[in-house]
C-alpha positions in Angstrom: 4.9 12.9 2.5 4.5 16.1 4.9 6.5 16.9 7.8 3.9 15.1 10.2 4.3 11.5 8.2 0.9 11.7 6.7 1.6 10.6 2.9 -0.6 9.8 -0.1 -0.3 7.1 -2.8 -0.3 8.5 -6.0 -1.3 5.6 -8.8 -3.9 5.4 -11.8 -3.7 1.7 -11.8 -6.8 -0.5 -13.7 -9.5 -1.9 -11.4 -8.5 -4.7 -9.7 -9.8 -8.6 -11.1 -12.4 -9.5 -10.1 -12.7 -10.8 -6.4 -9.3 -8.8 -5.4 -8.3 -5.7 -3.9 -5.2 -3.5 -3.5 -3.5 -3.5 -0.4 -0.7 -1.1 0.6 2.2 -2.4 2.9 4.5 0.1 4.9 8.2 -1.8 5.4 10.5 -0.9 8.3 11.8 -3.2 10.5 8.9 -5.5 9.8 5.8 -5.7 7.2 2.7 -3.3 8.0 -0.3 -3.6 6.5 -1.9 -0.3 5.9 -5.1 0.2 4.3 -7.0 -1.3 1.3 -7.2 0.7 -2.4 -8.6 0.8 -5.5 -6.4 1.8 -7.3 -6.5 5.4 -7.3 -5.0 8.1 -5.1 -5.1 7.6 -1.5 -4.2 8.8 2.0 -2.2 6.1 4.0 -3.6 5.3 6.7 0.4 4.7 8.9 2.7 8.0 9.3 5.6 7.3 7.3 9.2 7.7 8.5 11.9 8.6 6.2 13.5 5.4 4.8 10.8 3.6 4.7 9.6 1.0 1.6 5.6 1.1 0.4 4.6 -1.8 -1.4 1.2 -2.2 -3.1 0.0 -6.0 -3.7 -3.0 -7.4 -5.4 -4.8 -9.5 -2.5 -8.3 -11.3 -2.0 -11.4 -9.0 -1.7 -11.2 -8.1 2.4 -7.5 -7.7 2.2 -5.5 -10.5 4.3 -3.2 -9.9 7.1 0.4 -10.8 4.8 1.2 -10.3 1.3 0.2 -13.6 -0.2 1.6 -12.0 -4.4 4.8 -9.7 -5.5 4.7 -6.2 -5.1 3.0 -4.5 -8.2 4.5 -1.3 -7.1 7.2 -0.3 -4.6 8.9 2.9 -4.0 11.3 3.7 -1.0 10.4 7.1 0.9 
């Protein structure tokens, strides 16, 4: 994360199934949805705030507006 809040994902994760997508969440005070992935390095699209939790979940192609699955991956920044 810079100084500004801009902050990248750094995975190497498998494609997603067939029909699904990654989605990244940015937790605070409520649940953000951030941008769509596939599973390789990306620039998320919310400054980040120190503190902050972002989860990565394995959604319908399109992305939907809630997590409908667990986190695959979560790390607090």
């Amino acid at each position: 994360m810079t100084p500004s809040g801009k902050a990248a994902l750094a995975v190497d994760l498998p494609p997603p199934p067939k029909g699904k997508t990654y989605e990244t969440w940015v937790i605070d005070q409520g649940v953000h949805r951030d941008r769509l992935c596939d599973g390789r390095p990306a620039v998320l699209d919310r400054k980040l705030q120190p503190g902050v939790t972002v989860k990565v979940t394995v959604e319908p192609s399109g992305g939907v507006d809630s997590p409908t699955t667990q986190p695959i991956l979560s790390a607090q920044v």
